[in-house]
C-alpha positions, -999 to 999 in steps of 0.1 A, spaced: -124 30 112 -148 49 95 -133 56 62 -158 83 48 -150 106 79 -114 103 77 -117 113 41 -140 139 46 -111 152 75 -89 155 50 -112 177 28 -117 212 51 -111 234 18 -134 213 -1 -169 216 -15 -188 192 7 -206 175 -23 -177 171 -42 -159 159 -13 -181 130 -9 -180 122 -41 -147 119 -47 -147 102 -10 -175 74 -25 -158 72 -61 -121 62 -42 -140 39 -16 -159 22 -52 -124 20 -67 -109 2 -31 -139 -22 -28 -137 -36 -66 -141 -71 -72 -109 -83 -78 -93 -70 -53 -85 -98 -22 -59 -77 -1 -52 -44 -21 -89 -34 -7 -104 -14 21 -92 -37 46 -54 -29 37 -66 8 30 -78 12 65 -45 -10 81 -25 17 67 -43 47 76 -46 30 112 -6 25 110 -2 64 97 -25 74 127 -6 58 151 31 74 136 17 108 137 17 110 99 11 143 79 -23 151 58 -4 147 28 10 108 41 -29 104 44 -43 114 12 -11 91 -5 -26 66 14 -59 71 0 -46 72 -37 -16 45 -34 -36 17 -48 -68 36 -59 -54 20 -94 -51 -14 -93 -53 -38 -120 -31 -73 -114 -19 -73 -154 -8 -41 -154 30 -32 -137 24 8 -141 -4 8 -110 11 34 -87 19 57 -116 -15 55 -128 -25 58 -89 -6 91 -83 -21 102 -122 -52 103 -108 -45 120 -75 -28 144 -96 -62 145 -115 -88 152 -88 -73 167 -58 -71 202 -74 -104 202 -73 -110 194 -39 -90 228 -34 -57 208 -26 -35 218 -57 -6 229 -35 -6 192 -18 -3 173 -51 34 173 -57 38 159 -25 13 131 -26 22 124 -61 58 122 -48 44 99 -23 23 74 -42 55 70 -63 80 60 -32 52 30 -26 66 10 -59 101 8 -42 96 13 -9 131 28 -5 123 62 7 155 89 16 171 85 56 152 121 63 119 113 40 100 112 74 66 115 55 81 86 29 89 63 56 57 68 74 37 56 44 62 24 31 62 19 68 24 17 69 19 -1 34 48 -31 45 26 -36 79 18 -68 66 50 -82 61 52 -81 102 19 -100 111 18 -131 129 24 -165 106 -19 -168 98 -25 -142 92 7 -131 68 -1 -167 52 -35 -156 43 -19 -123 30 -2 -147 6 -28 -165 -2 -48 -135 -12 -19 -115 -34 -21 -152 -51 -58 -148 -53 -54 -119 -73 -29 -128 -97 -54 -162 -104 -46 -158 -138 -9 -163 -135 1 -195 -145 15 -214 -115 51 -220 -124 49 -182 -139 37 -165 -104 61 -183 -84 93 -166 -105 78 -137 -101 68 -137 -64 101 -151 -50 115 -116 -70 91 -94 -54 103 -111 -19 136 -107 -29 136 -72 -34 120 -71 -4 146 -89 15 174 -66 -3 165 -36 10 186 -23 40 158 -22 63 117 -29 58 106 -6 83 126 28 89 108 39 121 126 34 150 97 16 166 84 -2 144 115 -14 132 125 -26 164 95 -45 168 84 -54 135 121 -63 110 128 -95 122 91 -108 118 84 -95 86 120 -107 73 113 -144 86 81 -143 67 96 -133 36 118 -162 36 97 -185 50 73 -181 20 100 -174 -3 112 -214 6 80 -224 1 77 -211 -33 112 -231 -40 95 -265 -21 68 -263 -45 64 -284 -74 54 -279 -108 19 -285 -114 
């Protein structure tokens, strides 16, 4: 996917300039350092995932934004995330889109979006596609989200990974698209618990 031309798609109100810079400064923000799955890879998995569910423009740009903020020791990520949608997409002349993607960005943290929230279930759909890959490749997920969180004591990110998998495996349903949940919940469910047993299996270092 080329991710500068599906921004720029998204922009046909916009200054062209300012649209590629705000296209570069989000793509900068995406390809930082520390970032081992929360990256461009991920951004372009669920923008591939939105494409193939139809998704809105406004499922698209909270895409774009839902991680844009991402710092590992901070818990307030998609609020500062949907901050700075709120901050630049006015001008890129699409003020009257912002409640919505702010709304968006917001559902990501929770991933519990409303039974009619077709736009919210397209994006937690999307962003949860990796839950449902095959056994490698979800394992180097893992390993990766671990990667990120290096400076988590070991003991310390175990706690607090079995809750995030947890939540995961207490909400009614991963995926809410009829499709995708037909062919992806089970999957993603018996990864969550497969790692979630490792994490109990492991010792202390």
């Amino acid at each position: 996917m080329n991710l500068m031309r599906d921004w720029l798609r998204l922009m046909p109100d916009a200054d062209a300039g300012a649209a590629e810079s705000a296209g570069r400064d989000l793509l900068d923000r995406w390809g930082e350092p520390h970032r081992r799955y929360h990256n461009v890879d991920h951004l372009s998995a669920t923008l591939s995932t939105l494409d193939d569910l139809g998704a809105s423009p406004a499922a698209r740009l909270a895409a774009w934004y839902h991680d844009a903020v991402y710092d590992p020791q901070r818990p307030d990520n998609e609020e500062r995330s949907a901050v700075l949608a709120a901050r630049m997409l006015p001008g890129l002349g699409l003020a009257e889109q912002v409640p919505e993607v702010v709304r968006l960005i917001r559902l990501t943290a929770g991933h519990d979006p409303a039974p009619d929230d077709r736009d919210g279930i397209a994006l937690c759909d999307a962003d949860l596609a990796v839950l449902a890959w095959p056994r490698h490749e979800y394992d180097g997920y893992a390993g990766a989200i671990r990667a990120e969180y290096a400076h988590v004591p070991d003991e310390a990110y175990r706690a607090g990974r079995a809750g995030v998998l947890r939540g995961l495996l207490g909400l009614p349903a991963l995926y809410r698209t009829p499709e995708l949940h037909a062919c992806w919940e089970e999957p993603a469910r018996a990864n969550l618990r497969r790692e979630l047993a490792t994490l109990a299996d492991r010792p202390s270092a």
